[in-house]
N, C-alpha and C positions, 0 to 999 in steps of 0.2 A: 504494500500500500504506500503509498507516495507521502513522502513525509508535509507536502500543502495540505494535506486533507485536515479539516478540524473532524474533534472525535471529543466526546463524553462517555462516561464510564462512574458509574456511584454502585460501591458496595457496603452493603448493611451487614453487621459482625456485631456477633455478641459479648457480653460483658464480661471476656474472659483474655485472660494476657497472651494465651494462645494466639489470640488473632493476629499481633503485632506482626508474627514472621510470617504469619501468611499475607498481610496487607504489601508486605515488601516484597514477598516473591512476584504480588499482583501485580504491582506497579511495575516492578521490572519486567515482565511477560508483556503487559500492555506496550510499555514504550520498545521493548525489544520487537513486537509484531508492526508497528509501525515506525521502524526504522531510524526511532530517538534515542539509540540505547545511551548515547554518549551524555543521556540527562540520566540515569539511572541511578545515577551514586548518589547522587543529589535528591532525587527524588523520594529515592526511597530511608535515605536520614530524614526530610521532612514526613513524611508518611509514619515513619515510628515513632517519633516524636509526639506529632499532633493524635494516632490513635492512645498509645499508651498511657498521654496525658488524659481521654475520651475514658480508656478504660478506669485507670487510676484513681480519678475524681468523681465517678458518676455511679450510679446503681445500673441505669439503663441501657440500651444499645447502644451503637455507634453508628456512623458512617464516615464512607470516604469519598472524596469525587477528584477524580482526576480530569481534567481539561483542556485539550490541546487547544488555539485558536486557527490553527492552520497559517498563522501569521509569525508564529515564533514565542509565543507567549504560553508556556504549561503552568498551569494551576494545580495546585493540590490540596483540599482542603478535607476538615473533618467536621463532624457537629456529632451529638447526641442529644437523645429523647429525654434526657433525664429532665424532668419541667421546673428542679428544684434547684438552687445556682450548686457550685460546686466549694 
């Protein structure tokens, strides 16, 4: 796939620390199939980061969304359900 294309991607993980290495295999699988891999290292230190902090502080699930713009710009964010602050 041609690395112009924009592409979205949101995975919902549950509230277990487990997740952390599989968010970063994700990420990296993702930008490896679409021929970003050279954002990989990067990507996936924010990804463990932003989930582990999701897991760490919250009762609830999690997610992650990853975000190409096709312009050059990768997004990688997190949020969780938990409706109470942390």
């Amino acid at each position: 796939m041609p690395e112009t294309e924009s592409f979205d991607y949101s995975l919902w993980i549950p509230n277990d620390p487990r997740a952390v290495p599989i968010c970063r295999r994700t990420i990296r699988l993702i930008l490896t199939m679409h021929g970003l891999i050279r954002l990989a290292d990067v990507a996936e230190l924010m990804a463990a980061e932003l989930v582990s902090n999701a897991v760490r502080h919250t009762k609830g699930p999690a997610g992650l969304r990853v975000h190409w713009s096709g312009t050059g710009t990768l997004r990688v964010g997190a949020w969780d359900a938990d409706p109470s602050p942390p």
